[in-house]
N, C-alpha and C positions, 0 to 999 in steps of 0.2 A: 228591191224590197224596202229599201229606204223609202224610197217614194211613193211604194204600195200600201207602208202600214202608218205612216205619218205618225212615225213614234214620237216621244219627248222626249226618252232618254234609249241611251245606245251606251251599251258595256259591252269595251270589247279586249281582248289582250294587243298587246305589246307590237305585238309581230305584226300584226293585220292594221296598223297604222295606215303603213302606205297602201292597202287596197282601200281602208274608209275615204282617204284622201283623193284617189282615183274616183271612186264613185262619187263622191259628195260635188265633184267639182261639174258633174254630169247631173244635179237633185236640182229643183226648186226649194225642197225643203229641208233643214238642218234640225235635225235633234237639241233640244234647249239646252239637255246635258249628255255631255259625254263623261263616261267611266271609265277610266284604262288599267288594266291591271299589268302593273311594270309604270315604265316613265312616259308622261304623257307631252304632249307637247302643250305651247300658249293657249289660254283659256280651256284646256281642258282637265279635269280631277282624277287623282290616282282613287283606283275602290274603295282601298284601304283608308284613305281621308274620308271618302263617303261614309264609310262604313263608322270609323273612330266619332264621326258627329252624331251617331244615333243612340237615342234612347237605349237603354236596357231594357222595356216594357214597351207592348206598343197595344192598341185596344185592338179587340180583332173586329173586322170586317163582318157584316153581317150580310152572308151569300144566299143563295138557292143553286138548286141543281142543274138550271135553264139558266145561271149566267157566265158571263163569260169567263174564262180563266186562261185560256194560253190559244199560242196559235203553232202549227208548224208547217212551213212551205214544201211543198213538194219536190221531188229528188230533182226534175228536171230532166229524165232519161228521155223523156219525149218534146221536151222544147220549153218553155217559158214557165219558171216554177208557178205555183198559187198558194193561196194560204187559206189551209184548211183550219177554221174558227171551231174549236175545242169546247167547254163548257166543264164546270164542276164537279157534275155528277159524272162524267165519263170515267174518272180516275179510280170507281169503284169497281169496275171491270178486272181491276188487276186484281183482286180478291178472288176472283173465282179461277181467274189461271192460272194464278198460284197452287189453288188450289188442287188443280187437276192436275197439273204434273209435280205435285207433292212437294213442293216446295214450303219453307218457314225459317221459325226461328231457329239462329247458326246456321244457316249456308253464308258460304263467302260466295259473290257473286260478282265479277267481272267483264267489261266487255273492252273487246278490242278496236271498239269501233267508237267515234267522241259521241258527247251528248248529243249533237243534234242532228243525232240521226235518231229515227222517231221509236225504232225498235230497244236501242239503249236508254234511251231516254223513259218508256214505256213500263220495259222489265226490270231497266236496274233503279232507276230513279224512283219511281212510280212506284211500282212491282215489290221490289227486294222491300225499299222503306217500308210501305203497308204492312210486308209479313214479317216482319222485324229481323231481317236480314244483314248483314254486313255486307257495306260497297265496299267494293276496290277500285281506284280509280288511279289513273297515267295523264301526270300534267302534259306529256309531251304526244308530239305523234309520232304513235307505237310501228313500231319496223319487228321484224322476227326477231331478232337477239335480245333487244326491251323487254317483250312481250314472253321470253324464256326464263328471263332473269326473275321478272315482275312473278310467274307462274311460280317457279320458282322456291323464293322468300315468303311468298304471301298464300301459297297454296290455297287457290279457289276451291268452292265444290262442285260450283255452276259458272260455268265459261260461255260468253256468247260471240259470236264472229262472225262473214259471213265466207262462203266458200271461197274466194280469190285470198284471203288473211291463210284459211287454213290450206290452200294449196302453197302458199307459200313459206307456210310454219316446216309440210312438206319437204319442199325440195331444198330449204334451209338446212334439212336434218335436224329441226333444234326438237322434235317432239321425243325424241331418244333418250328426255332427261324423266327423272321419276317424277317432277312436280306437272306434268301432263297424265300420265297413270295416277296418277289421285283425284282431279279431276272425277265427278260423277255423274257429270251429265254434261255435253256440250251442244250448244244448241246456235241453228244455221240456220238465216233469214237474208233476204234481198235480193235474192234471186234463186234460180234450183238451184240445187245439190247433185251431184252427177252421180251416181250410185258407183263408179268407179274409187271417185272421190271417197265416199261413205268407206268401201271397203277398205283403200289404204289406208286411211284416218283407223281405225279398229283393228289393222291388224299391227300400226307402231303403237297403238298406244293401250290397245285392250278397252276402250271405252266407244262404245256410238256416239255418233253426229245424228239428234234428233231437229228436222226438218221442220220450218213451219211457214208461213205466210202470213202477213198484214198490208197493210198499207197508211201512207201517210192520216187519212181518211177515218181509219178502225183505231190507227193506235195500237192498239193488241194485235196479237197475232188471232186472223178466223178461223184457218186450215192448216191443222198441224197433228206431227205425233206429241206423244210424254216418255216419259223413260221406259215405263212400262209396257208403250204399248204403241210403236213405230216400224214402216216398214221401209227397208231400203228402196232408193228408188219411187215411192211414193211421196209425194208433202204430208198427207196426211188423211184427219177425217174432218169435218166443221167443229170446234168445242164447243161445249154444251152452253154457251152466255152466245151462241151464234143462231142464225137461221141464218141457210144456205140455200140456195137455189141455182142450179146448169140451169141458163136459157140459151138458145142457137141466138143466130146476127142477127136477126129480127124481134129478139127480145120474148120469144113464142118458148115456154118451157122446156127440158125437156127430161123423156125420163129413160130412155135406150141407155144399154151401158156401154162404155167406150165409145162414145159421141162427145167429140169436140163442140165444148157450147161454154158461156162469158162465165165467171165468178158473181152472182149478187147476192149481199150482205143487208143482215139486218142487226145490228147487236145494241147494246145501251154506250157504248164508248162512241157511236157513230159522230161525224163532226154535223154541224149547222148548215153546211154550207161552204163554198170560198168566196171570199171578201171580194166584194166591191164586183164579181163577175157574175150575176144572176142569169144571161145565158149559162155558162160551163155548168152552171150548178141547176140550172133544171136539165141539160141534157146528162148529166151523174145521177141525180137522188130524184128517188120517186117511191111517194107513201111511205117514207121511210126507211124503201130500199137504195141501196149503194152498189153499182153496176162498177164494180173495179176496173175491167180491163184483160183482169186477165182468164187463160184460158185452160179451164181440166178437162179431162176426161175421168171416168167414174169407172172402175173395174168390180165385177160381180160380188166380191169382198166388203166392197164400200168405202175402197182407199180413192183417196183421189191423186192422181196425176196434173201436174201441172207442165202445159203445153207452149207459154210462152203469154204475151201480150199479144193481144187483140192485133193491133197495130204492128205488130212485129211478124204475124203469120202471111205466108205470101203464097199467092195462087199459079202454080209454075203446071203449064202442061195439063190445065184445068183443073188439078186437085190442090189442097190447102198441104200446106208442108211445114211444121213447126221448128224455127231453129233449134229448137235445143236438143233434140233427137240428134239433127246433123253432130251439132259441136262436141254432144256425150260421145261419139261416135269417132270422132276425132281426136278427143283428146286420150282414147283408152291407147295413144299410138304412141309408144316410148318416144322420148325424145320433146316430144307435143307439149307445154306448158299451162297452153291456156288456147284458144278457141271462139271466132266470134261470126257466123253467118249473117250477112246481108245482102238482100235482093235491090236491084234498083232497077231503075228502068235504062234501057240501049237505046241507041239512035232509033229502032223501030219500036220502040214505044212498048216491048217487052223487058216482062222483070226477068232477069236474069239471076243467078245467085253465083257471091262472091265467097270464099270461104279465107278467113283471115286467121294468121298462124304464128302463136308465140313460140319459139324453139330455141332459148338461148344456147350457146354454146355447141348445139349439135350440126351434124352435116346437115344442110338443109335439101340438098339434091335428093339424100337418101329418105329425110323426112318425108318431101313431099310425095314420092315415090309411095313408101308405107302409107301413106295420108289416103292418098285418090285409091290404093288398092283395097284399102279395109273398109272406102266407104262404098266400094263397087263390089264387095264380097257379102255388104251387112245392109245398106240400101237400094231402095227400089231407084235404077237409074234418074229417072227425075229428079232424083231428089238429090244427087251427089253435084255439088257445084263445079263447074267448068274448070272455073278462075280459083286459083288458090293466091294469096298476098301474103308472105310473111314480115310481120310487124314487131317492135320494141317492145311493145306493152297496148293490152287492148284498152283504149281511151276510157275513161271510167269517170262514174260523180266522186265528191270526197266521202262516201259512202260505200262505196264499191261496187255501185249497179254500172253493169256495161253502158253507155251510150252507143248505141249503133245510128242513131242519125246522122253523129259525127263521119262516122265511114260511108253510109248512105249520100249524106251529102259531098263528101270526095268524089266517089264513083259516078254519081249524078252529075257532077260540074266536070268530070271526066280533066282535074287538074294537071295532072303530069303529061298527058298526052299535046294541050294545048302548050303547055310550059315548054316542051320540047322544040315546037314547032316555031312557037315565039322565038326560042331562039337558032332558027333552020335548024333543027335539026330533025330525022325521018324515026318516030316513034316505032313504024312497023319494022324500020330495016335494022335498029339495036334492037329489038327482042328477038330479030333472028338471027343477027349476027352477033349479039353480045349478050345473053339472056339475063348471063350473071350480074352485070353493069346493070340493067334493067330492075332485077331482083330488089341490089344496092339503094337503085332510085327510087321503087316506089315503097320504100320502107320510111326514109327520109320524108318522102309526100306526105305518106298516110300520115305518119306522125305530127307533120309539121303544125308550131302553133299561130300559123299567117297564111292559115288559108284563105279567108275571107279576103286579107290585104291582095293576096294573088292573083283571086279570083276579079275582084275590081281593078285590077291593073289589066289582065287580061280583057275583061269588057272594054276597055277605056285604049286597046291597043297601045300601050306605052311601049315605048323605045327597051328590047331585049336588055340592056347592059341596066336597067333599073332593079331587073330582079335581083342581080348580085348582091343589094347591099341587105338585103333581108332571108334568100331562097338559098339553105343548103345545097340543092340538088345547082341551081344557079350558080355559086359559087364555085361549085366544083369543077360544072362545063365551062364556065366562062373562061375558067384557069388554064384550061383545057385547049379550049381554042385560041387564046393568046399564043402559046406556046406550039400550036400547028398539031395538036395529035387527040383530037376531038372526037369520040365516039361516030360513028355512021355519015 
């Protein structure tokens, strides 16, 4: 990003020192000033110095509504972020959203999620300020217990999150306290909402989780309910500062109901463009419209469904099959935490789908067991995955959109299998002789953060005894075989 926006100055805090310093030593180009807020290191200024040198008064700026004014990069759930170029006038859009889910002056308004993520940044920053609203705002990164405390003292009236925060406010028990029942509206963005979710949320705390969608892109949210007027299980309907249009993969309108076809936006927040890539940005934006990516369906009501990304839908057994059907599906299974479907392709060049499974604490023999049975009682066979992997935590942006190309790309370089073998050992003969060990292993894989380093050692056939000094699963066999009692 550094290299992408050729800034001149760069403010960052305290903490992220050592990542500036990581990246910077990989840039051509260095910011003229850096701002740090805390202790900086040589040649660089604390804020607060910045800040103590300026004027009292400054002349304003004399804008238009076509220039530039901010930019924000994209989450990154599909590979290499971009920076969507924003403009002045778009920040008038939050007047009307406000508008329409009744929002103004005195709400306390809170998000659990930091500024640059585009939805807080949007509603609270943007948003709340415009209708003379009070922020609340958490210098730290907020955990369940923070974020109870925070509720709390400061009693919100409009809370914003997005489903993995509130599944974990959830199974924390912390929503049992009364400054969540004050709360008047809470509102869920960056990915679905599970209607499972929706229920248990409303029946601890007596208040709905109203649903919406945006993107980097809109800024605002296009497709969403209001307090008034939301339905479980739905996103929502277009807000009225939108035009909306279902077109199928060929970009060919459409107007059947319950047809899977793309998300395209037309609104006044829309971005310019992204920087410096005018491929990406003519295959995005045309006449004005905005082909997001992602994918609803339209029920005779006029609710819209939201089916997943474009990119994330996979064609198994000839028909299209949207992960998030599967994962609601799975995660209604006690025990189940969290949930994440990916297909990739197998040695024969078929997608096959993985079904990946957060279960802390619980038996996992008996989870998966409930798992495969409720999606073989409630899914059309195709669509219930083979493979089930239970994992730590499903890999996420710092925003809390799933990555699946992260586990997409696992299963694709098929790591654990060659790891094994790198070092003799028979992959097929521990999952039938030792399933549990196996279990163990690819928990430690998926998760691992070396996989790339792996995967290049493995190209490169490197000497077995190299993985140890970086591969949990490595370390553990290597110990193993030292000592003569080696799995298979």
């Amino acid at each position: 990003m550094i290299e992408d926006a050729r800034s001149r100055v760069l403010l960052l805090d305290e903490e992220f020192l050592p990542t500036y310093e990581q990246a910077v030593a990989a840039c051509t180009h260095v910011p003229e000033l850096i701002g740090v807020r805390g202790q900086g290191r040589a040649g660089m200024r604390s804020i607060e110095d910045i800040l103590s040198d300026g004027r009292d008064e400054f002349p304003s700026a004399r804008t238009t509504a076509d220039d530039m004014a901010f930019w924000f990069y994209t989450s990154g759930t599909t590979g290499a972020p971009k920076a969507a170029v924003h403009c002045h006038g778009d920040v008038t859009v939050a007047d009307w959203f406000m508008q329409a889910c009744g929002f103004g002056p005195g709400e306390r308004v809170f998000s659990t999620s930091k500024m640059f993520f585009v939805f807080s940044f949007a509603h609270v920053v943007i948003g709340a300020l415009r209708a003379g609203a009070t922020l609340i705002l958490y210098e730290g990164w907020p955990n369940g217990g923070a974020v109870a405390d925070l509720v709390d003292r400061f009693r919100p009236t409009i809370m914003l999150s997005v489903p993995a925060f509130y599944r974990t406010l959830l199974r924390e028990e912390h929503v049992r306290d009364d400054g969540f029942r004050n709360v008047r509206c809470y509102l869920s963005a960056g990915e679905s909402l599970p209607e499972s979710l929706y229920s248990r949320w409303r029946q601890a705390t007596g208040v709905p989780i109203v649903e919406g969608i945006g993107t980097t892109e809109t800024v605002f949210l296009a497709v969403g309910g209001t307090p008034d007027h939301h339905r479980p299980g739905a996103t929502g309907k277009p807000f009225p500062y939108v035009e909306a249009s279902l077109r199928d993969f060929e970009d060919q309108p459409l107007a059947a109901q319950n047809v899977s076809g793309v998300l395209w936006v037309k609104t006044g927040s829309l971005c310019r463009g992204y920087w410096q890539q005018p491929e990406k940005t003519r295959l995005a934006f045309r006449d004005g419209w905005y082909r997001t990516g992602d994918v609803f369906t339209v029920d005779r009501d006029g609710w819209w469904h939201h089916q997943g990304r474009s990119d994330d839908l996979l064609k198994i057994s000839g028909q299209w099959v949207s992960p998030t059907e599967i994962e609601e599906c799975a995660r209604s299974v006690p025990g189940v935490s969290d949930a994440i479907v990916v297909g990739a392709s197998d040695g024969d060049g078929l997608v096959r789908l993985t079904l990946f499974l957060v279960a802390p604490g619980g038996d996992e023999d008996a989870v998966h067991k409930a798992v495969q049975e409720n999606l073989l009682a409630t899914l059309s066979r195709f669509k219930c995955p083979r493979r089930i992997v239970f994992v730590d935590a499903v890999p996420r942006t710092a925003t809390g959109k799933a990555q699946r190309f992260r586990l997409r790309d696992w299963l694709e370089r098929n790591l654990l299998g060659r790891l094994l073998r790198a070092l003799k050992l028979d992959p097929v003969g521990i999952e039938d002789n030792a399933p549990l060990l196996l279990r163990d292993m690819q928990r430690r894989c998926a998760g691992c953060q070396c996989q790339d380093r792996c995967a290049a050692d493995l190209d490169l056939d490197v000497i077995a005894s190299t993985f140890q000094d970086y591969c949990p699963n490595a370390q553990v066999i290597w110990g193993s075989l030292r000592a003569g009692s080696a799995p298979g």
